[in-house]
C-alpha positions in Angstrom: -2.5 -9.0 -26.5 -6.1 -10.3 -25.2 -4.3 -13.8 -24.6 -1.5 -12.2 -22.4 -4.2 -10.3 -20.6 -6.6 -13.4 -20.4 -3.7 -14.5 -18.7 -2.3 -12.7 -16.4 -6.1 -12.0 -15.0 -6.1 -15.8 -14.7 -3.0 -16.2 -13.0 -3.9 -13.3 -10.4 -7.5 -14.5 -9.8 -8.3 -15.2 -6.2 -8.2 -17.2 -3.9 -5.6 -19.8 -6.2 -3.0 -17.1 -6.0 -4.5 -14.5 -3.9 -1.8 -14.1 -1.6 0.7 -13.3 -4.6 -1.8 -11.0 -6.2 -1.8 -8.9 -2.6 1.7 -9.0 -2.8 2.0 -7.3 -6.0 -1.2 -4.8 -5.5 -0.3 -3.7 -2.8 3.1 -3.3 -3.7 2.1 -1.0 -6.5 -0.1 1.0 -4.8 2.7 1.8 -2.6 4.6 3.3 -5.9 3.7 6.8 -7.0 0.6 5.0 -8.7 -2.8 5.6 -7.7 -4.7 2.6 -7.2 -6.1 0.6 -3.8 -5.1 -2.6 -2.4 -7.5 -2.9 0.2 -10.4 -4.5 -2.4 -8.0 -7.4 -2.8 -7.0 -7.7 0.7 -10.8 -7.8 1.8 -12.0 -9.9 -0.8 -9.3 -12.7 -0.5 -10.2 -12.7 3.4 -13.7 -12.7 3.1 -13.1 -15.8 0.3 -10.6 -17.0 3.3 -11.1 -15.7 6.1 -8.6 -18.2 8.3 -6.0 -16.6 6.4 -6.6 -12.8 8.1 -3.1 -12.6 9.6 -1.1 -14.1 6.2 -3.5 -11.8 3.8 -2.7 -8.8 6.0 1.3 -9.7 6.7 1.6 -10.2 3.0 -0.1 -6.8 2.1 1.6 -5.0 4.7 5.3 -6.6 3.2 4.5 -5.1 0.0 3.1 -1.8 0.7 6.3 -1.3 2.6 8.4 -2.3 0.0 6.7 0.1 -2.6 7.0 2.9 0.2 11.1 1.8 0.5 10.6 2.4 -3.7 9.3 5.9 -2.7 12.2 6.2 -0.4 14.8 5.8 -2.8 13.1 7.9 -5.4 13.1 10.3 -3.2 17.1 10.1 -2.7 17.6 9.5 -6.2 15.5 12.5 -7.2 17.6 14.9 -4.1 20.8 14.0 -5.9 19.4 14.8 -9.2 17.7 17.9 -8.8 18.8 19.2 -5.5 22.7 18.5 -5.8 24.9 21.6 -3.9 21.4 23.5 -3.6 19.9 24.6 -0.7 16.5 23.4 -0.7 13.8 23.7 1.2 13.0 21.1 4.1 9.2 20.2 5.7 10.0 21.3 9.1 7.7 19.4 10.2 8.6 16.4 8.7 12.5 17.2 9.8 11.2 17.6 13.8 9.1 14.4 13.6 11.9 12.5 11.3 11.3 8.7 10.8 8.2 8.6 13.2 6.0 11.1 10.7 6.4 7.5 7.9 3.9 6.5 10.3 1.2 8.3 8.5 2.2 6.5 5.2 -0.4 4.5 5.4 -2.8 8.1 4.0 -4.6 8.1 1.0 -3.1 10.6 -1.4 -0.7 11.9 0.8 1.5 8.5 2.5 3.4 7.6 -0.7 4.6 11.2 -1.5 5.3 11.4 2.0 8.0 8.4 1.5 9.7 10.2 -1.4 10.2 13.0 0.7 11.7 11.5 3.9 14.1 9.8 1.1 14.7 13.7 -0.2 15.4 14.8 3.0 17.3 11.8 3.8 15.8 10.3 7.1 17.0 7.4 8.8 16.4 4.5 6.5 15.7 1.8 8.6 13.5 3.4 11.3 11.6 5.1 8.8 11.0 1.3 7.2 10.0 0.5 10.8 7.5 3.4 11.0 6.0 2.9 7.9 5.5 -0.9 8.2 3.6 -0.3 11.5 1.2 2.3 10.2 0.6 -0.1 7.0 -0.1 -3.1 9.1 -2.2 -1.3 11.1 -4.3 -0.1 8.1 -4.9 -3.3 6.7 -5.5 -5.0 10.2 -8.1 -2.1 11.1 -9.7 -1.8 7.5 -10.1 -5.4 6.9 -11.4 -6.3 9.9 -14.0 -3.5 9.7 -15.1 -4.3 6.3 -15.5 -8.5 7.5 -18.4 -6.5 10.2 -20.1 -5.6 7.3 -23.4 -8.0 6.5 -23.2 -9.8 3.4 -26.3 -8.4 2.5 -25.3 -4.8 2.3 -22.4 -6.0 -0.1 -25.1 -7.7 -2.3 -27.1 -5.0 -2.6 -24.3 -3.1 -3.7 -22.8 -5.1 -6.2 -26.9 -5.5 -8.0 -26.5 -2.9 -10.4 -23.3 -4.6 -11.7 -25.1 -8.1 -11.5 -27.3 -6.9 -14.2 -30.2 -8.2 -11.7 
C-alpha cells in the first residue's frame, strides 16, 4: 500500500504533471467532498506562472465537471426519494433558475447548491454555463490575488513546518 501511495504522490507531483493533478483536484472538490483546489492551482502557477490562463482553464473544466456530478446526483436522488411526492422547492432558487449556479463557486454551500438545481431539475445546459463562469471567475480572481502576495510572507508562513 505505501508503494501505490509513493506513487500516485509521484505521479501527481507538480509542475511534471500539474496540470493533470488540477484536473483531478479540482474535479473532486467539486463532488460532495470537502477539500480545496485552489492550493494546487496557486502553487502550480506560482511554480509556472506563464501558464495562468491553462492552470486556471483546466481547474475551471474540472470543477465544472464535478458540479455536472452534483447535477445529476441531484436528479438521480429526485427520482429516488422524491418520485410522485410533492416536495418542497427553494423558491429562491426556482425564481433565479440556472443563473443562482452562478454562486457555485461558494465554499460550503456551491456544490450542494448543484445537487439541488439537478433535484429541482433546472435547465441543464445553462446552469453548466452559469456555473462554469462563476468557477472561472474564482480561480482567475483567487489566483491572481494570491501571485500579489510577497514571497516573503509565504516563507514566513511555511517556517514552523520547515522545522527552521
Amino acid at each position: 500500500m505505501d508503494a501505490l501511495a509513493r506513487m500516485l504522490v509521484d505521479w501527481f507531483s507538480l509542475p511534471e504533471n500539474g496540470l493533470s493533478t488540477i484536473f483531478v483536484v479540482a474535479f473532486v472538490s467539486a463532488t460532495l467532498l470537502p477539500m480545496g483546489s485552489e492550493p494546487v492551482v496557486f502553487g502550480f502557477v506560482k511554480l509556472e506562472p506563464e501558464r495562468f490562463w491553462a492552470a486556471v482553464a483546466v481547474a475551471t473544466a474540472g470543477n465544472t465537471l464535478g458540479g455536472m456530478v452534483d447535477y445529476w446526483l441531484g436528479v438521480g436522488a429526485h427520482e429516488a426519494v422524491a418520485r410522485g411526492k410533492q416536495t418542497v422547492h427553494l423558491k429562491w432558487l426556482q425564481r433565479l433558475g440556472p443563473r443562482a449556479l452562478f454562486f457555485a463557486w461558494l465554499p460550503v454551500f456551491g456544490d450542494p447548491l448543484c445537487a439541488v438545481a439537478g433535484w429541482l431539475r433546472l435547465p441543464f445546459w445553462p446552469s453548466v454555463g452559469w456555473m462554469a463562469l462563476g468557477k472561472f471567475l474564482r480561480y482567475t480572481t483567487m489566483t491572481a490575488a494570491l501571485m500579489w502576495v510577497p514571497d516573503a510572507w509565504w516563507q514566513m508562513l511555511m517556517r514552523p513546518f520547515s522545522g527552521g
